[in-house]
Structure formats: structure tokens, C-alpha cells
Residue, then its C-alpha position, 0 to 999 in steps of 0.5 A: x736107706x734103699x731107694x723105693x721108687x715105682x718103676x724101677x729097674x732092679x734097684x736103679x730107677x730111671x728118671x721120667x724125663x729124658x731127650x733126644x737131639x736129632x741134629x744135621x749131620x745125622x746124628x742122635x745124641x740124648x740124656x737120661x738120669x738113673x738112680x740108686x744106692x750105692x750098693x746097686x753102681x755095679x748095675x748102672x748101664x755099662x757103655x754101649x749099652x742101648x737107650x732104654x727108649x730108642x735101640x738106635x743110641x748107645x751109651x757113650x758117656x757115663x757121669x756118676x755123682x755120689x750123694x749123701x745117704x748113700x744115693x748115687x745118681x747118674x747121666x747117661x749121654x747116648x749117641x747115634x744115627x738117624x740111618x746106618x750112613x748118614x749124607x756127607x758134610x762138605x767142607x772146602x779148604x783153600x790153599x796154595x801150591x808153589x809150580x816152578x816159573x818154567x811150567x807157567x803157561x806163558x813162560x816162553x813168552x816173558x822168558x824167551x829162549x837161551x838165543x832170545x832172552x827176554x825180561x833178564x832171564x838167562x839160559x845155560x848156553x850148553x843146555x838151555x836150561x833156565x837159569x834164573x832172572x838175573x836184571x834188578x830192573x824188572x822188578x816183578x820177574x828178578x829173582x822169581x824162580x817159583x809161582x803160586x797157583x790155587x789147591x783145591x783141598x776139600x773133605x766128605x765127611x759122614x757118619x756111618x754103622x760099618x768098619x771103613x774100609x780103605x782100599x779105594x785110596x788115591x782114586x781119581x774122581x771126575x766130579x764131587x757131588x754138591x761141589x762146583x768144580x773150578x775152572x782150572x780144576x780137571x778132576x779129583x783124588x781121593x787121597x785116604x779115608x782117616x776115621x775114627x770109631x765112638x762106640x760101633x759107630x764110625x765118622x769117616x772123612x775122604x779127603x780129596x785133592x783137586x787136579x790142576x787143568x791137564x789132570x792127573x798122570x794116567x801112568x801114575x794113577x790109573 
């Protein structure tokens, strides 16, 4: 039995009710339901095919029941951008590193020298390399070869209508826009620009490295 439904688009009527979600990253996402006979599947909207009231969205999903009588039904789900590139989404990862004990800041003072020990540490009497801490006694430096310091770990991500591109990899930045940077933090490093494409749409995330208080190598990364 066909189908005979006023407004109907060769064979596949258009259901009257439809939605679209503007959310805040953004982005669009909608809905819309069609129906035909089964004969008509074959000219269901294909994927990437536009929404029918709003170019900006896009068939991204398609979820086809089949019915008695030979009626078919299907939603379609739409997806899109408010603008071609859409305002970053900030997010911030705290983390940890491990620094050797001789690159502390105050290591001289607690360590002392080969000639002037302090605090149990011992020196290579040929180099004046740092040994270790070697007196039980002082429990809170025995052993301690390592110590922890902050990673400043953040990610930007957006949505964007262009293919990324990535040759802006491993470059400093002196500040993030909408991060206050931390006091022990110099600059930035984008480290690379990991995406991933629905439809000719792209979400782009830049993850970015923060430096610790002298900064980045100027050799190493110019």
C-alpha cells in the first residue's frame, strides 16, 4: 500500500515535527523523521546530505525501522556549527613531573658540597658527583634521589569547517587566552594538534605543555 501523504517528497514524506539543538560548544545537532515504502529506501537521504530546513547541518546518522505494510521509517540525526570555527573549550589537566634532587633550586643548601657534605649526601671524590643520601637518620632526604614538581598540562579544543593543519607543532607560546598562568609557569608549547573529522566538519584539540620558571631551550626550540 503506498504511502499518500500531502507534501511529500518523491515518495518520502518529511515528518512536520523536527529540532534543532544549538548547544555551547557551537555546535548544531537535530532530528527529522521521513516516511515511505519500502520500495522508495534507496532514496532516504544519504549521509552528508543537508537538512532540509538549516544548510548548516548535515546527515550524520541514519536510523531506518522497517514497519508492517511495508513502510519504512527513518530518523535522521544532523550535526553542525553555529560558525565556520567555533570559540575553544578550555580544559586543564594537573599533573606531575619527577626533576632530579640536584636540579632543586635549594640543593646546594641542604646537600652541600663533595668538601662540605650536609644532611648525609655524598660526593664521588674524583668528580663531585652527587651520590646520594646515604644517613637513615635523616628520614626525609635518605634515599631521595628525585623530586616532584607541577605539569601544567592544558588542552583548546574547537570545532572548525576547514581540514587542520599541522605545521605549527612544538611552538612556544608566551600566554593561552582565558588561562591564568601559574607562577612557576614561563611559557607555553603547543605540543600537536590530534583531530578528528564527522562528515566536513573537524574537532580540533591543541595540547599545550607548560614550561617550568626558566622556560623553554631557545636552541632546542626556536
Amino acid at each position: 500500500m503506498a504511502i499518500k501523504i500531502k507534501g511529500d517528497i518523491g515518495g518520502i514524506a518529511v515528518q512536520p515535527d523536527y529540532s534543532i539543538t544549538e548547544k555551547n560548544d557551537g555546535t548544531l545537532e537535530g532530528q527529522i523523521t521521513f516516511v515511505c515504502d519500502v520500495s522508495n529506501v534507496a532514496s532516504l537521504p544519504a549521509m552528508g546530505a543537508p537538512h532540509i530546513k538549516d544548510a548548516r547541518l548535515e546527515l550524520y546518522n541514519r536510523e531506518i525501522t522497517y514497519h508492517g505494510l511495508d513502510q519504512v521509517s527513518m530518523t535522521g540525526s544532523y550535526f553542525g556549527l553555529i560558525t565556520s570555527k567555533t570559540e575553544p573549550t578550555l580544559s586543564y589537566t594537573p599533573n606531575t613531573n619527577q626533576e632530579p634532587i640536584t636540579s632543586h633550586k635549594d640543593f646546594a643548601e641542604f646537600a652541600g658540597t663533595k668538601d662540605d657534605p650536609e644532611n648525609g649526601a655524598k660526593f664521588d671524590d674524583d668528580t663531585g658527583e652527587f651520590l646520594g643520601f646515604f644517613d637513615p637518620e635523616i628520614t626525609d632526604l635518605f634515599g631521595v634521589s628525585a623530586y616532584l614538581i607541577p605539569a601544567t598540562l592544558l588542552s583548546l579544543t574547537y570545532w572548525t569547517t576547514r581540514v587542520p593543519k599541522l605545521g605549527k607543532r612544538m611552538q612556544r607560546k608566551s600566554s593561552i587566552p582565558g588561562f591564568h598562568k601559574p607562577s612557576d609557569v614561563k611559557e607555553f608549547m603547543i605540543l600537536d594538534y590530534p583531530y578528528r573529522q564527522v562528515g566536513n566538519f573537524y574537532q580540533v584539540t591543541e595540547l599545550i605543555m607548560g614550561s617550568g620558571e626558566s622556560g623553554f631551550s631557545e636552541t632546542l626550540y626556536p
